[in-house]
C-alpha positions as CSV (number, residue, x, y, z in Angstrom):
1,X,131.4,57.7,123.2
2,X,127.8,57.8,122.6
3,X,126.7,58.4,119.3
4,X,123.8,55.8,119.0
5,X,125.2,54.4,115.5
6,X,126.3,58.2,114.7
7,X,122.7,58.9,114.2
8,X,122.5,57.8,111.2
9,X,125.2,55.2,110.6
10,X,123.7,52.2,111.9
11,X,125.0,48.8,112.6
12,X,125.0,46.4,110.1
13,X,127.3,43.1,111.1
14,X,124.5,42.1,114.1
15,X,122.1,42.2,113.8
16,X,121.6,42.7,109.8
17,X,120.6,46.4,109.5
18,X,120.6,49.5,107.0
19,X,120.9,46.7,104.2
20,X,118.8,46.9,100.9
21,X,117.7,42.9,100.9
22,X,115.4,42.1,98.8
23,X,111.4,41.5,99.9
24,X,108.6,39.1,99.3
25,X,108.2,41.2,96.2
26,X,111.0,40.9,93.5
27,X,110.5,44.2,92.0
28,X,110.7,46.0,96.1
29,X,114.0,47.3,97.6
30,X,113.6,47.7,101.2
31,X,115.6,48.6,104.0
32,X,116.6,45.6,106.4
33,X,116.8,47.7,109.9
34,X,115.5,48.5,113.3
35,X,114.5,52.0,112.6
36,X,112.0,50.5,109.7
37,X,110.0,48.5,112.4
38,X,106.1,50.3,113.3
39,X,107.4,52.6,116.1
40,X,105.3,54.4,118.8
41,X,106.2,55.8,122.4
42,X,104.2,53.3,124.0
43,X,105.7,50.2,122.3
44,X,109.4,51.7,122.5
45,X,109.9,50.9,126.3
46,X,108.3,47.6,126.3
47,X,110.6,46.1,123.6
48,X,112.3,43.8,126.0
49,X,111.7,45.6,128.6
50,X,110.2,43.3,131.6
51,X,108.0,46.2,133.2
52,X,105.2,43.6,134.1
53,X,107.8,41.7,136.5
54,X,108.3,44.4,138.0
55,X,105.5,46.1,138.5
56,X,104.2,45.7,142.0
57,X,100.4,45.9,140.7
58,X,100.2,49.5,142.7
59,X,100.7,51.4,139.5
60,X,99.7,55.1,140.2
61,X,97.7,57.1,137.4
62,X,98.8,59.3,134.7
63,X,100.9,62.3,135.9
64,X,102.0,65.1,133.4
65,X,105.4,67.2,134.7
66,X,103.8,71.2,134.2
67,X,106.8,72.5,133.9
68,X,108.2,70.0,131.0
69,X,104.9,69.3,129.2
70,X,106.4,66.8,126.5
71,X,107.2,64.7,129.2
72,X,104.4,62.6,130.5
73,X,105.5,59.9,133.2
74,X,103.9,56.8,134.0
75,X,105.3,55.7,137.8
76,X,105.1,52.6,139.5
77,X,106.8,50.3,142.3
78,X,109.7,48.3,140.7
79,X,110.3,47.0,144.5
80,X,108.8,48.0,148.1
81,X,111.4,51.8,148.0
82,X,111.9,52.9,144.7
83,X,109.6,54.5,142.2
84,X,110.6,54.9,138.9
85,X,109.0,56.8,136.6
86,X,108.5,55.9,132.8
87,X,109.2,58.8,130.4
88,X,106.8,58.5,127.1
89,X,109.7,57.5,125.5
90,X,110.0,54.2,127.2
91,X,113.3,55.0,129.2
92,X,113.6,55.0,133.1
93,X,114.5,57.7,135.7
94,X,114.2,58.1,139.1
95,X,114.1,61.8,139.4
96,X,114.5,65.0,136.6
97,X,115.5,64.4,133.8
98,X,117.9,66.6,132.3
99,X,117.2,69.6,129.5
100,X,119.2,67.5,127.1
101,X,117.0,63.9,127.3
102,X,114.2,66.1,127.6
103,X,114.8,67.4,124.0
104,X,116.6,64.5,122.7
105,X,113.0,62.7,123.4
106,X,111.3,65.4,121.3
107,X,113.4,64.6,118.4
108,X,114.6,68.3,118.8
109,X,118.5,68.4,119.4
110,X,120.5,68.6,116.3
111,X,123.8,66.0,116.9
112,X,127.5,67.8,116.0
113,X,129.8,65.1,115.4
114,X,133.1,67.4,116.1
115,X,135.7,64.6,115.6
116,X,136.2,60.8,114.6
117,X,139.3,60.9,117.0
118,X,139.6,59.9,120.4
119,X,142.1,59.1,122.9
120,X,140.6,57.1,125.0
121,X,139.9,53.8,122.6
122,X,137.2,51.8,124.7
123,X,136.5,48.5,123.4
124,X,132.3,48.9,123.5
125,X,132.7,52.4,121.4
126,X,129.9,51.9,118.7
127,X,130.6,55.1,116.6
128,X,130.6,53.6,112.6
129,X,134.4,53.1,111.1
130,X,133.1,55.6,108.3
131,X,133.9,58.2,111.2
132,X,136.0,56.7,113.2
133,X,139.5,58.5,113.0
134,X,138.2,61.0,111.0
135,X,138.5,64.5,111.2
136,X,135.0,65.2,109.4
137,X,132.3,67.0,111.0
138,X,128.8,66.7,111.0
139,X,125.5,67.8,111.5
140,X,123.3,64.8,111.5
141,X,124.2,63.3,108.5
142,X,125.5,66.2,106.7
143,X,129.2,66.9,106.4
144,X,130.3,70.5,107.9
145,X,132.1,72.2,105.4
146,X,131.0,75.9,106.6
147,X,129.3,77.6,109.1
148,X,126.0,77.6,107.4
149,X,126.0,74.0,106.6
150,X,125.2,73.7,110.6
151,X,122.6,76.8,110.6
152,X,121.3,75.1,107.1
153,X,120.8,71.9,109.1
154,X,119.6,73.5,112.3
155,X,116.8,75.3,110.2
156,X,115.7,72.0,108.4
157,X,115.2,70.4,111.4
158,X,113.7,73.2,113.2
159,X,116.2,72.4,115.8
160,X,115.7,73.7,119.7
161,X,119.0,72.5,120.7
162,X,122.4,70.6,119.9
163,X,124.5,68.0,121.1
164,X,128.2,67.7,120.4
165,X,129.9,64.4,120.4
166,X,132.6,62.4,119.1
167,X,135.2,60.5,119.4
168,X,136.2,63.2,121.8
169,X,135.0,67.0,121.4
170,X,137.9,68.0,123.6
171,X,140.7,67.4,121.2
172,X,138.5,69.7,118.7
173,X,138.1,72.5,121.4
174,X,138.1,75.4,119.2
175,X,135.7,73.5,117.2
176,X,133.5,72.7,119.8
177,X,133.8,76.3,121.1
178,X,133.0,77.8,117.6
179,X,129.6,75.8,117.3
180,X,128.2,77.0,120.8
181,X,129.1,80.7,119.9
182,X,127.7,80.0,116.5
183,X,124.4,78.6,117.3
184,X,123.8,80.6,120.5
185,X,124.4,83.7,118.4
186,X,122.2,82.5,115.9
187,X,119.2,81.3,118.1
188,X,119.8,83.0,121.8
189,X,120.4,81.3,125.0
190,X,116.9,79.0,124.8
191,X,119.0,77.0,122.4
192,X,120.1,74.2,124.5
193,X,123.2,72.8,124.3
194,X,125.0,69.9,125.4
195,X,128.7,68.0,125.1
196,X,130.1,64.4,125.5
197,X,133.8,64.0,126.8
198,X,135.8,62.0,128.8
199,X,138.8,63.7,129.1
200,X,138.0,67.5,129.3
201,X,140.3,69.4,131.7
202,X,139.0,72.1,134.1
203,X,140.4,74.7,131.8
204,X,138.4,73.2,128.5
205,X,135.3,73.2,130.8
206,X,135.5,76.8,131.7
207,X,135.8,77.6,128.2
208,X,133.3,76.0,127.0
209,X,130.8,77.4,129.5
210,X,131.6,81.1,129.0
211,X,130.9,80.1,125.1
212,X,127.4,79.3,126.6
213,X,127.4,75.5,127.1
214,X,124.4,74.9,129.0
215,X,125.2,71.2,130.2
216,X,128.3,68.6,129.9
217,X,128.4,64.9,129.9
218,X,131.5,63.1,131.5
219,X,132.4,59.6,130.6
220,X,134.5,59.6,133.4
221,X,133.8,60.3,136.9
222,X,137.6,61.4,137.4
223,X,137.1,63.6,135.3
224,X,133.6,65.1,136.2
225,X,135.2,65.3,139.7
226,X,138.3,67.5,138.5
227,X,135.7,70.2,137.3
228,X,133.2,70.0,140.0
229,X,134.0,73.2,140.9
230,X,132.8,74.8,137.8
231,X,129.0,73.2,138.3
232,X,127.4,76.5,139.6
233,X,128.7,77.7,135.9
234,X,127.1,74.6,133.6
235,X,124.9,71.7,134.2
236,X,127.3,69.0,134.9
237,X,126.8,65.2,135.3
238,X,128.3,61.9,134.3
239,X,126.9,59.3,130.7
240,X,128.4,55.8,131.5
241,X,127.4,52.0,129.5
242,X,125.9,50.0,131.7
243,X,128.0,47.1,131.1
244,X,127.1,43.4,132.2
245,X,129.5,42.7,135.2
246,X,130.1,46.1,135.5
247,X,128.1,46.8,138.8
248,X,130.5,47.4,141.4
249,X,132.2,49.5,139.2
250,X,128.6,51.9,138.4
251,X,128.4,51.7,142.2
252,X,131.3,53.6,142.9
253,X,131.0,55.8,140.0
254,X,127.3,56.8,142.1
255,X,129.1,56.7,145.4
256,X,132.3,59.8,144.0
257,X,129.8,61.6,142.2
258,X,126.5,61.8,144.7
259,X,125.8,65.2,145.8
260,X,128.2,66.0,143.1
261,X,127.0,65.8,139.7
262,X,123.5,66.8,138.8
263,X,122.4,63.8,136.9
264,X,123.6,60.4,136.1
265,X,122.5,58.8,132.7
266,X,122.7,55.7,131.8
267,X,122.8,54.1,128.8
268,X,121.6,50.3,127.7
269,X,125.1,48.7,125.4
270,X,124.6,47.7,122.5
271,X,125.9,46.2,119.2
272,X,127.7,48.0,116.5
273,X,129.5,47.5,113.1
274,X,132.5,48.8,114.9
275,X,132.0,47.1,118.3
276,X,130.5,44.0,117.4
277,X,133.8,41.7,117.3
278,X,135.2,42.7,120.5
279,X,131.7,42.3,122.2
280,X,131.6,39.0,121.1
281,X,134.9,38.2,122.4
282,X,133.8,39.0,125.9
283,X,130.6,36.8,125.7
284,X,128.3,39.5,125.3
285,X,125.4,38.5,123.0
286,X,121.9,40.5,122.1
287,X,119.2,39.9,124.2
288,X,116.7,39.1,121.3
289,X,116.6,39.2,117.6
290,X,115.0,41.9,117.5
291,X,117.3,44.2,119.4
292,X,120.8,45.6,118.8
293,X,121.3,45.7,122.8
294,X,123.6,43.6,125.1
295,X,121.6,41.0,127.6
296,X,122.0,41.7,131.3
297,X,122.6,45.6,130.4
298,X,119.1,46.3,130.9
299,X,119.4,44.4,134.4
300,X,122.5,46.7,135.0
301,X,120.4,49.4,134.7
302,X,117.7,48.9,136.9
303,X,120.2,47.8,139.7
304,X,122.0,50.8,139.8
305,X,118.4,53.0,139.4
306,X,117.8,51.1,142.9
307,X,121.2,52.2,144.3
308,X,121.2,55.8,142.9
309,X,117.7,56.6,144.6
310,X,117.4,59.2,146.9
311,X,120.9,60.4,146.4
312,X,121.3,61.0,142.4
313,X,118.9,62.1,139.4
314,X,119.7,58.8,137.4
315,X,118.1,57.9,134.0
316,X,118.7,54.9,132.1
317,X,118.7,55.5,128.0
318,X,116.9,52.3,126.2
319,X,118.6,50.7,123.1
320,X,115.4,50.9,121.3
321,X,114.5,54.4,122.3
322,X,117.2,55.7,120.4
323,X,116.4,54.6,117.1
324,X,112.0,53.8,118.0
325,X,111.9,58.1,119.3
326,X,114.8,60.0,119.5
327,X,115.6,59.2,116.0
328,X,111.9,58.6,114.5
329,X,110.6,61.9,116.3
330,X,113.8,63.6,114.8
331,X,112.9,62.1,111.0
332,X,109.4,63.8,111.6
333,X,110.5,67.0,112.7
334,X,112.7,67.9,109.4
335,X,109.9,66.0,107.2
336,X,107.6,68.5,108.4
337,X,109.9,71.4,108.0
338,X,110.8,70.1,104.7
339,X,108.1,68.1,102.2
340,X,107.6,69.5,98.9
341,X,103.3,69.8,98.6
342,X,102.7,66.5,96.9
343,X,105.1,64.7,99.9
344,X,103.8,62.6,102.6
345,X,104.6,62.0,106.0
346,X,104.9,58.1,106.6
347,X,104.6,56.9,110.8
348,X,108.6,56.3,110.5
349,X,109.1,60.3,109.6
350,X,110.1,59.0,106.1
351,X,108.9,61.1,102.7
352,X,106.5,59.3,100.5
353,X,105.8,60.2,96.9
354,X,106.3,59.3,93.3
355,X,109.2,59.2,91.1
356,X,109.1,59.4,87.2
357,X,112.0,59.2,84.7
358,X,112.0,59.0,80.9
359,X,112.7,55.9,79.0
360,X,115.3,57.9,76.8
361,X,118.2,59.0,79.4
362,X,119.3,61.9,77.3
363,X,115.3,63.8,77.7
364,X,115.6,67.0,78.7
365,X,114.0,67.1,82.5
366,X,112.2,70.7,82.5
367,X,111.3,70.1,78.8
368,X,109.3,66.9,80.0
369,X,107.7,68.4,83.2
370,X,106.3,71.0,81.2
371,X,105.2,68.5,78.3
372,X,103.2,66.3,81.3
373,X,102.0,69.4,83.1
374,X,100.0,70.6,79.9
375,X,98.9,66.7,78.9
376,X,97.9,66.0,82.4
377,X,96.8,68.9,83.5
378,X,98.7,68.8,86.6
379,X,99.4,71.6,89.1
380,X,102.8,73.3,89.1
381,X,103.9,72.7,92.3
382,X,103.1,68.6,92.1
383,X,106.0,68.2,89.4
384,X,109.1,68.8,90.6
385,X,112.2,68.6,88.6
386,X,114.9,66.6,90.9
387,X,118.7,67.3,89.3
388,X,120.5,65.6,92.1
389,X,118.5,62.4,91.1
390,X,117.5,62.8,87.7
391,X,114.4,62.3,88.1
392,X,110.7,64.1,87.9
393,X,108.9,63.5,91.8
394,X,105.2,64.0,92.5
395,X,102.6,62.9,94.4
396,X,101.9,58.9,94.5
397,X,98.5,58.9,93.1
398,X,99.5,61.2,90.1
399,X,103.0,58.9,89.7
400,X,100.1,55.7,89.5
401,X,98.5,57.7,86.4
402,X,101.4,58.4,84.4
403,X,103.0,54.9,85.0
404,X,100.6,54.0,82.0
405,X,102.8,56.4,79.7
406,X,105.1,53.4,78.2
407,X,107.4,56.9,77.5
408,X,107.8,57.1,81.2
409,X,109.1,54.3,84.1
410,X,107.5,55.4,87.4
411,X,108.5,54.2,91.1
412,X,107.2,55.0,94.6
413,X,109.6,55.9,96.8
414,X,110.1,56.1,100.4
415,X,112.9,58.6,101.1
416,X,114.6,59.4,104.4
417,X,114.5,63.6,105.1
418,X,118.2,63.8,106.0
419,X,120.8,65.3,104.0
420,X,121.6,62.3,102.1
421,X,118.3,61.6,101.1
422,X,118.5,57.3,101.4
423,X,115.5,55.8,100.0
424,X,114.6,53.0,102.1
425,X,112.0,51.6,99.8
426,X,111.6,51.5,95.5
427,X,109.0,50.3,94.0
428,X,108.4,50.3,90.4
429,X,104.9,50.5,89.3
């Protein structure tokens, strides 16, 4: 199932990620991981992604889609019959992309993780073994515990949309059901939602769109096929890995579901803590250091774009577009909705400020902030009394001053804006 790491949960067996290694500098934590590298829309697709060889040299200008204004594509000839057109997020289609990748690129759809368990057990499924087999839910990275832990979540991220993925969704139907009545009810039927599955029966599928699903994903063109019927009801298509060796097998999957389905999305493999054993057992290896995706599945990719065109909306889903925009553009999204006044915004989406803690363990918090608020003359709203952490945060310039108060140990922090709040980077001063 597709859960790019669990958005949030990232791979850490292969390539090394999301572990605190020490730096160049002794006194520096920082976070060892893709989604800490200098990101940008332009650089995403060309990580390992041969555009030169195969671009023809007859590359036509800039072209915005009206309609869909966040998406700008860039087209040009891959061969003498197929134009493909580059989204800004560095992934591939050869026609419209659907509602879902359009705010998924946006860093706009909230991701409902409805179950750990799945019954379908495919040996590529990358979702972390913290969920796996889990009953949990969550919103991003926030355990559901209650209905308003979704619409707290939604809000934080000023959220236009939500996905809901797994394991599988379908043995959580009610669950599934309750968040699309939930969230519709809560924001109306512009909130856009989408659900993975691969084993949904007609009868789920009908369920689920009276609820107000506006689009479903199949994992299995059987499947997709079985419900076909219900497409003038929902947006339906079929999410498959492009896996090396696997082309005849995509092939057919374009030839059942061709005038069928309404989209076909592709996504690049990739390494996971979960998957990375049984990946390496079939000879799969990454195709740089630098990348947590499978070599030849980009290859895949562009083959079956070729044999899709003209007869399927097919988009293929970069490895490093999931954590270099999807994921970054999400970060920056809640960052804005959420930084306290003396917070900034770093390129990654992260939260940047200062952290200050007494020397003596046992000082009252509130009784120091007020204490350095009259001594410093600070503003109110640039000391902020943090109980989860223990800790006084401010602004980084005013955490350099008081780092002089041998009284006090002061850090900079880098902090990611999810629900967990991991700091990526510490650095005393």
């Amino acid at each position: 199932m597709r859960s790019s790491k669990d958005l949030g949960a990232s791979a850490n067996t292969w390539p090394e990620s999301d572990l605190l290694t020490a730096s160049s500098k002794p006194e520096s934590r920082r976070l060892c991981s893709a989604r800490r590298r200098s990101f940008s829309p332009e650089s995403a697709g060309s990580q390992g992604m041969p555009f030169d060889s195969l671009n023809s040299g007859n590359a036509s200008p800039l072209v915005t889609n009206e309609k869909r204004p966040n998406i700008r594509l860039f087209t040009f000839r891959a061969n003498k019959r197929i134009m493909i057109a580059k989204t800004r997020g560095g992934t591939l289609t050869t026609g419209k992309l659907p509602r879902g990748c359009e705010l998924c690129m946006e860093g706009a759809k909230m991701v409902l993780f409805a179950t750990g368990f799945c019954n379908t057990g495919c040996f590529y499924c990358p979702i972390s073994f913290k969920r796996r087999d889990n009953r949990q839910a969550w919103a991003n990275e926030r355990p559901i515990s209650t209905d308003e832990d979704i619409l707290e979540e939604a809000r934080r991220m000023d959220a236009k949309g939500a996905s809901i993925t797994g394991g599988e969704p379908a043995l959580e139907i009610e669950r599934a059901l309750g968040y699309i009545r939930l969230l519709k009810k809560e924001y109306g039927k512009r909130f856009h939602m989408h659900l993975y599955t691969y084993s949904a029966s007609p009868e789920q599928v009908k369920a689920l769109s009276e609820a107000g699903l506006d689009e479903i994903r199949f994992h299995n063109p059987k499947t997709m096929l079985a419900s076909a019927h219900l497409s003038d009801r929902i947006d339906m298509g079929c999410e498959l890995p492009c896996i090396p060796g696997g082309e005849e097998t995509l092939k057919q999957c374009v030839d059942m579901i061709a005038g069928k389905a309404k989209f076909l999305n592709l996504n690049e493999l990739e390494f996971s803590e979960s998957n990375c054993d049984a990946l390496k057992a079939k000879g799969f290896v990454i195709k740089h250091e630098l990348s947590h995706a499978v070599k030849g599945s980009e290859e895949l990719g562009m083959t079956i774009l070729d044999y899709a065109d003209g007869r399927l909306d097919t988009h293929f889903c970069t490895s490093s577009f999931k954590d270099s925009v999807q994921y970054r553009n999400r970060l920056i999204r809640t960052s804005e909705n959420t930084r306290k006044p003396f917070e900034k915004i770093t390129p990654d989406g992260l939260l940047l400020k200062g952290a200050i803690k007494p020397k003596d363990p046992s000082e009252d918090l509130e009784k120091l902030k007020d204490k350095l608020l009259k001594k410093y003359s600070l503003a109110p709203d640039f000391l902020w009394v943090d109980t989860q952490k223990k800790r006084l945060e401010t602004s980084v310039p005013i955490a350099k001053r008081l780092a002089k108060n041998k009284e006090l140990q002061a850090e900079i922090i880098e902090e990611f804006p999810t629900w967990d709040r991991y700091e990526a980077e510490t650095t005393p001063l």
